[in-house]
ZAMARGU-4260 file (C-alpha; in steps of 0.2 Angstrom, whole numbers, plus 5000, padded with zeros to 4 digits):
<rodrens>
0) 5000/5000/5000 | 5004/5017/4996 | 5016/5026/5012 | 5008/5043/5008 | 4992/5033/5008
5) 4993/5025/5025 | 5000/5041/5031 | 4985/5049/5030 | 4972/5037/5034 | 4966/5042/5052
10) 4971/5029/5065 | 4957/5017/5072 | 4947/5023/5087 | 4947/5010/5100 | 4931/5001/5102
15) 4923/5009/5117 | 4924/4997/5132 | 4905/4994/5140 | 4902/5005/5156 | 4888/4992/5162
20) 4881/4975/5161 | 4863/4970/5159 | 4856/4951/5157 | 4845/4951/5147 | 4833/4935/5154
25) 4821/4925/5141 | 4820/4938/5130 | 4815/4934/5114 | 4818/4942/5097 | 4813/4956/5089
30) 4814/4963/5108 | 4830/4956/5113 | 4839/4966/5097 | 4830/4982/5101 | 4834/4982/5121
35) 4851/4977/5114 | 4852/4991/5102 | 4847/5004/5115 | 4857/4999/5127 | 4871/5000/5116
40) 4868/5018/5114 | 4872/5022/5132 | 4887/5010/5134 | 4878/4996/5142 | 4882/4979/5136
45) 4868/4963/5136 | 4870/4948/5141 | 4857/4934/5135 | 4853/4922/5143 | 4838/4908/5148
50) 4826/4908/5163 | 4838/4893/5171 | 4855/4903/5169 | 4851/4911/5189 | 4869/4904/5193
55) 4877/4918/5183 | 4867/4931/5192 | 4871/4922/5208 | 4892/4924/5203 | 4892/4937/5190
60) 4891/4956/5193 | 4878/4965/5183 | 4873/4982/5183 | 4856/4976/5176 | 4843/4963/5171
65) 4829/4964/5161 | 4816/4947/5166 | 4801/4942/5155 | 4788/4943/5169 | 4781/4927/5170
70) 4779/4913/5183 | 4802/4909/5180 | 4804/4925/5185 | 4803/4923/5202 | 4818/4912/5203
75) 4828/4924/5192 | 4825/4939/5204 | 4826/4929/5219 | 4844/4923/5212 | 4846/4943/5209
80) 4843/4948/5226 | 4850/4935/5235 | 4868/4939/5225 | 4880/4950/5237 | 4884/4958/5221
85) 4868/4960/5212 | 4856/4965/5224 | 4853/4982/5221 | 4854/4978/5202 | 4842/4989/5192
90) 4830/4978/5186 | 4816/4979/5173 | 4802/4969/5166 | 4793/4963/5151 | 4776/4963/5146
95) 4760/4962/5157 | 4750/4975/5166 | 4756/4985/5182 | 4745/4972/5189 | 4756/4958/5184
100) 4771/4968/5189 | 4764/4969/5206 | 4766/4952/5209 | 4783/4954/5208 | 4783/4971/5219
105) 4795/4962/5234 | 4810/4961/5222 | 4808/4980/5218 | 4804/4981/5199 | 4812/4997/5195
110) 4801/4996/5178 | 4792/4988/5166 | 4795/4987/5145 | 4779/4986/5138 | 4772/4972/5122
115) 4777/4972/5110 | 4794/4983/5114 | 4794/4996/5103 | 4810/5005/5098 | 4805/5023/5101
120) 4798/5019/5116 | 4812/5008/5123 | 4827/5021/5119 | 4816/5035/5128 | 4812/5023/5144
125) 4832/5017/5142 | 4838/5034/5142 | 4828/5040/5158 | 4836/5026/5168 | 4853/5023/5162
130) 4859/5036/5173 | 4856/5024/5186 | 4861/5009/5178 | 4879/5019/5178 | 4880/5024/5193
135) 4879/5043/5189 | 4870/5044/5206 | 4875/5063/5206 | 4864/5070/5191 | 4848/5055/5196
140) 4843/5057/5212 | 4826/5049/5209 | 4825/5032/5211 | 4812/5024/5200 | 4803/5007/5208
145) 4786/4999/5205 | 4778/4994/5221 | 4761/4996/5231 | 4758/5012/5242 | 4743/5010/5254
150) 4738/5031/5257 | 4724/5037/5267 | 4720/5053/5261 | 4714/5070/5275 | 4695/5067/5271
155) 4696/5049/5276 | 4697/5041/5261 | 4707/5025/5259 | 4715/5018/5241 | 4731/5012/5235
160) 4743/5018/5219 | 4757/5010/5211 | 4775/5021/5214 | 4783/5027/5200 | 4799/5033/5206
165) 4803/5038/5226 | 4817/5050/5231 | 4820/5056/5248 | 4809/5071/5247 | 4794/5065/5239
170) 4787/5051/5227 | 4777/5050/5213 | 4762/5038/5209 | 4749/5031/5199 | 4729/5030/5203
175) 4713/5035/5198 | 4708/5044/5213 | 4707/5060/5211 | 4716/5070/5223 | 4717/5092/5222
180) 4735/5100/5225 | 4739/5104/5243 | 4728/5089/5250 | 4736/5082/5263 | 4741/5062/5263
185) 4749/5050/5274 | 4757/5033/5262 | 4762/5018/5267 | 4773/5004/5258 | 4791/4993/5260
190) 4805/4994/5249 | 4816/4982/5248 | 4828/4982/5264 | 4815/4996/5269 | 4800/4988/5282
195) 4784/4997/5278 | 4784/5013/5283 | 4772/5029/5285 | 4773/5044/5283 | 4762/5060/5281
200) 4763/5072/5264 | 4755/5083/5254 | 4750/5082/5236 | 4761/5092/5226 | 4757/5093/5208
205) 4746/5079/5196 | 4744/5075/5180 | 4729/5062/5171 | 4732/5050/5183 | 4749/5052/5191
210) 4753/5062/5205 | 4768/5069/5218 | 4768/5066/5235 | 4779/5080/5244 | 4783/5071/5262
215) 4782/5083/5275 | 4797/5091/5282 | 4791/5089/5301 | 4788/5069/5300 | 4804/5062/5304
220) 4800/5046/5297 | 4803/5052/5280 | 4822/5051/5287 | 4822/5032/5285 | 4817/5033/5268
225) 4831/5046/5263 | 4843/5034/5273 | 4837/5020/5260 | 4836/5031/5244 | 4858/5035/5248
230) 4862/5018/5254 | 4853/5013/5238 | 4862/5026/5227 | 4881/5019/5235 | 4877/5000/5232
</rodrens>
């Protein structure tokens, strides 16, 4: 080959090493290349595996998992949570309802991929959390979880919502009760390592039919969550 030629072909980037792991648990195609693909983008590498691979999550360190939610994945987030290394791994579903992912509410589902998993919609849900997938606790200081919050609301009225994402100010939720901005609220739910826990806020801002929950400066049980939300964040 021509010396003037090689001379002045630009040198080969290096391929850019993967900042983050994520299993990605009896996922089957098309979804499993798109999850890949948006992934990718943020410098997470995937991991496919079957259902009945839980010995690599129980030895293996992944920032991630992404489970099919049916009845197999209760062993598969057992095995998750009962790794030293992966038990605060973000983890995400897919497919089902909110009601379905309830099921599953002990393991703390931080999310859920609807079906069928479309692109757009992936990259946008992947892009929101891979902050926290990364560890960039610094700039995501909202934890997003799926679990069930018991709230009894200043008239007397009790229902319960499914969390969105918890941080140790406040937390937002879905449910079809309509609630008016200032209202006063206590909640109640158990996170993880957290035992249930109440405390008293107010409603902060909605929209359709999710809302924020502002926890109230005063109520010094809202210390035991912030406690959880950095011990989470350090992990």
């Amino acid at each position: 080959m021509d010396k003037a030629l090689v001379s002045a072909l630009p040198p080969i980037p290096p391929l850019r090493k993967a900042a983050a792991r994520a299993a990605l648990v009896d996922v089957k195609e098309p979804a499993r290349a798109i999850l890949t693909d948006c992934f990718r983008q943020f410098g997470i590498e995937t991991v496919a595996m079957a259902s009945t691979a839980t010995g690599r999550l129980l030895k293996e360190k992944f920032e991630a998992c992404v489970v099919k939610l049916d009845p197999s994945a209760h062993a598969v987030m057992e095995a998750v949570r009962s790794s030293p290394s992966n038990t605060r791994m973000v983890i995400y579903g897919v497919g089902g309802t909110v009601q379905d992912a309830m099921r599953f509410s002990k393991y703390g589902i931080n999310a859920v991929f609807n079906e069928p998993v479309e692109r757009p919609t992936a990259l946008k849900f992947v892009r929101a959390t891979q902050m926290l997938v990364l560890h960039e606790f610094r700039r995501y200081v909202r934890v997003p979880v799926i679990t069930e919050v018991s709230i009894v609301s200043g008239d007397g009225r009790r229902f319960t919502a499914t969390s969105k994402e918890i941080s140790s100010g406040g937390m937002s939720l879905k449910s079809s009760e309509d609630l008016n901005i200032g209202a006063a609220v206590e909640v109640s739910f158990a996170l993880l390592t957290l035992a249930r826990i109440w405390v008293k806020g107010t409603i902060a801002w909605k929209s359709k039919n999710i809302f924020g929950v502002r926890f109230d400066a005063q109520d010094d049980r809202r210390l035991r969550i912030k406690e959880w939300v950095e011990a989470y964040l350090e992990c």
